[in-house]
C-alpha positions in Angstrom: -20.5 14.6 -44.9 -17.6 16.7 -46.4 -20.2 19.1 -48.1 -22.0 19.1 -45.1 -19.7 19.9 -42.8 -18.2 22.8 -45.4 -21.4 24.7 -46.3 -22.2 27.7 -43.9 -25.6 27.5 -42.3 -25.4 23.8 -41.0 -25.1 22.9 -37.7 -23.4 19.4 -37.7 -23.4 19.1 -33.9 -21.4 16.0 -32.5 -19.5 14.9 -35.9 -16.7 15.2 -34.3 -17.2 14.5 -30.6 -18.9 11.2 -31.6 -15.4 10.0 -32.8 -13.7 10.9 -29.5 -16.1 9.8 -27.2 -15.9 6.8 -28.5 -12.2 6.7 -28.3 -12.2 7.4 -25.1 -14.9 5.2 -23.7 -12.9 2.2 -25.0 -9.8 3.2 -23.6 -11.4 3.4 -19.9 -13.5 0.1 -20.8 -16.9 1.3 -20.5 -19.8 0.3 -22.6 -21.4 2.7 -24.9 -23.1 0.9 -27.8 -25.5 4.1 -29.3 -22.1 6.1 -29.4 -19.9 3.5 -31.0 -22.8 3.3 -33.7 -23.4 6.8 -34.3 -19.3 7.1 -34.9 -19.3 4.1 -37.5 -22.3 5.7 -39.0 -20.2 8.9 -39.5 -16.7 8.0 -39.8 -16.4 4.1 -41.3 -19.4 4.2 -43.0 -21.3 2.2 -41.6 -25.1 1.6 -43.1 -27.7 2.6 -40.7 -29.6 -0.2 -40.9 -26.6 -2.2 -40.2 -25.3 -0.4 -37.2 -29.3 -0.2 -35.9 -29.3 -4.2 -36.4 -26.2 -4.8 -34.3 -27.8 -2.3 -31.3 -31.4 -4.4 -31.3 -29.6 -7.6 -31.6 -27.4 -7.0 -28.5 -28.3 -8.8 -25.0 -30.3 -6.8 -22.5 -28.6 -5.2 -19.8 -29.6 -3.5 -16.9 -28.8 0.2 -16.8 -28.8 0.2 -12.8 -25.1 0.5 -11.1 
């Protein structure tokens, strides 16, 4: 991600943001599994097919408030 985030040309949209929206969804408590994914993918490394495995084998909820 280094290299990709350092060559000119490449739009790496959301690298960042994904990090701190997650932050800041768990400090105000609110669930937001797809993002908390998406920022282990990116910053701890997390495999894909791991984080993807975790998001399928969750409970369904409804999205209705």
């Amino acid at each position: 991600m280094p290299q990709i985030l350092a060559e000119p040309g490449h739009v790496a949209e959301g690298v960042s943001t994904a990090r701190e929206v997650a932050r800041l969804a768990r400090r105000l408590g609110i669930e937001m599994p797809i993002t908390h994914a998406v920022d282990a993918i990116l910053h701890r490394h997390e495999p894909v097919a791991a984080a993807v495995e975790k998001l399928l084998g969750r409970d369904p909820k409804s999205e209705m408030v």
